[in-house]
C-alpha positions in Angstrom: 120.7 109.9 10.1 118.2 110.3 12.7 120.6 109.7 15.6 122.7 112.7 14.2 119.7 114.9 13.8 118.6 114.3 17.4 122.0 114.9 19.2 122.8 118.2 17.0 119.1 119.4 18.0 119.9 118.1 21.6 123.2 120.6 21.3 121.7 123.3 20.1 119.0 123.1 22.2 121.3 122.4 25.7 123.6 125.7 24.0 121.2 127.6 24.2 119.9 126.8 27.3 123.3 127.7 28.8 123.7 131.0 27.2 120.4 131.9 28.5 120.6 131.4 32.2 120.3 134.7 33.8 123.9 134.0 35.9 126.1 134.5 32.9 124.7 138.0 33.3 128.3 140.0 33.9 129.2 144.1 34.6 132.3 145.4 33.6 133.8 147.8 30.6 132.8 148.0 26.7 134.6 149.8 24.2 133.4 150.7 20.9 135.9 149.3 18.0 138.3 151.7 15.8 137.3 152.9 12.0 140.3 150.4 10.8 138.7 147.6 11.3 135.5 148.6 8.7 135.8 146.3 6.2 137.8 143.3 7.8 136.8 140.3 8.5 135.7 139.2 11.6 136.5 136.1 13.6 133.0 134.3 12.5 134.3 135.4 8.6 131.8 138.4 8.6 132.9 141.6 7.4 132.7 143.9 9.8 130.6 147.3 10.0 130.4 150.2 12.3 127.0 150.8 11.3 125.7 146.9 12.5 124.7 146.0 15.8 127.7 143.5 16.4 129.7 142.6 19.1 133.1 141.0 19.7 132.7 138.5 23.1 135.2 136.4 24.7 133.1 133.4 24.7 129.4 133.5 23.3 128.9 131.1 20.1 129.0 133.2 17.0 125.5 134.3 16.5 124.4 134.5 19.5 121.8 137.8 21.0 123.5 139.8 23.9 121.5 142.8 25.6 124.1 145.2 26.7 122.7 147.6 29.0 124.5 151.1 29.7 124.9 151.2 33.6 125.0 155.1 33.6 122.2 156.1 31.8 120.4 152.6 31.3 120.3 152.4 27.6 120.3 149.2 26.2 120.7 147.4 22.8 121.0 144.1 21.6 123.8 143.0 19.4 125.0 139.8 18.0 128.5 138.2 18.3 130.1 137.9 15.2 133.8 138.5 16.9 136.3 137.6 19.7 138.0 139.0 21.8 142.0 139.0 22.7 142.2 136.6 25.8 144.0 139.2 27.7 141.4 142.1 26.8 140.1 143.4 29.9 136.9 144.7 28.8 133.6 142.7 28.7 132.5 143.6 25.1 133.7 145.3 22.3 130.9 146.6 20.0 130.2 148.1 17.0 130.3 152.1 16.3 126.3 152.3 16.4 125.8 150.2 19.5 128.0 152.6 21.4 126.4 155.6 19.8 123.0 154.1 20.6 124.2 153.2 24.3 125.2 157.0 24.4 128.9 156.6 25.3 130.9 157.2 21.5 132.0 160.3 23.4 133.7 158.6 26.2 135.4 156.2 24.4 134.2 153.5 27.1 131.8 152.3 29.5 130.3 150.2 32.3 127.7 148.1 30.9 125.8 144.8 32.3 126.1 142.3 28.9 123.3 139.5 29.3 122.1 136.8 26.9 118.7 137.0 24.9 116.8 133.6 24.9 
């Protein structure tokens, strides 16, 4: 029992080493997610909500704290992946309603943002 304690601490602890090197920082485009999929689940089994600050990510673990940072106007926010993305999707991120609105682009539909992981 001890063993299994120590090498599931030992993952979680070499995870999140990983997802918080700074070179998994990336820049590309985020798009805020449509009004039908309020209410759905999501990937992790959480039901999604515009008004959360989630994200859908190709390849984070579920749970994990991204700082997405508005490359125009440099507003950032931090959401949590609770989603995934289609492997062909050629956006970076996909977040929530009020992430976008909070990163100022809900207008535009889209943006350039730098996505990096929170340690």
């Amino acid at each position: 029992m001890k063993n299994t304690l120590a090498i599931a601490i030992l993952c979680l602890t070499f995870t999140s080493v990983v997802w918080a090197a700074p070179e998994l920082a990336q820049e590309g485009s985020a798009v805020y997610y449509s009004d039908i999929f309020q209410g759905k689940p999501t990937a992790s089994g959480d039901i999604f909500d515009q008004q959360a600050m989630t994200a859908a990510y190709k390849s984070a673990p579920f749970g994990t704290k991204l700082k997405v940072t508005n490359l125009e106007n440099g507003k950032s926010v931090i959401v949590i992946v609770n989603d995934r993305m289609a492997s062909h999707n050629r956006n970076i991120i996909d977040v929530s309603r009020r992430a976008a609105q909070e990163l100022g682009f809900e207008e535009q539909g889209t943006a350039r943002v730098s996505v990096e992981p929170v340690p």
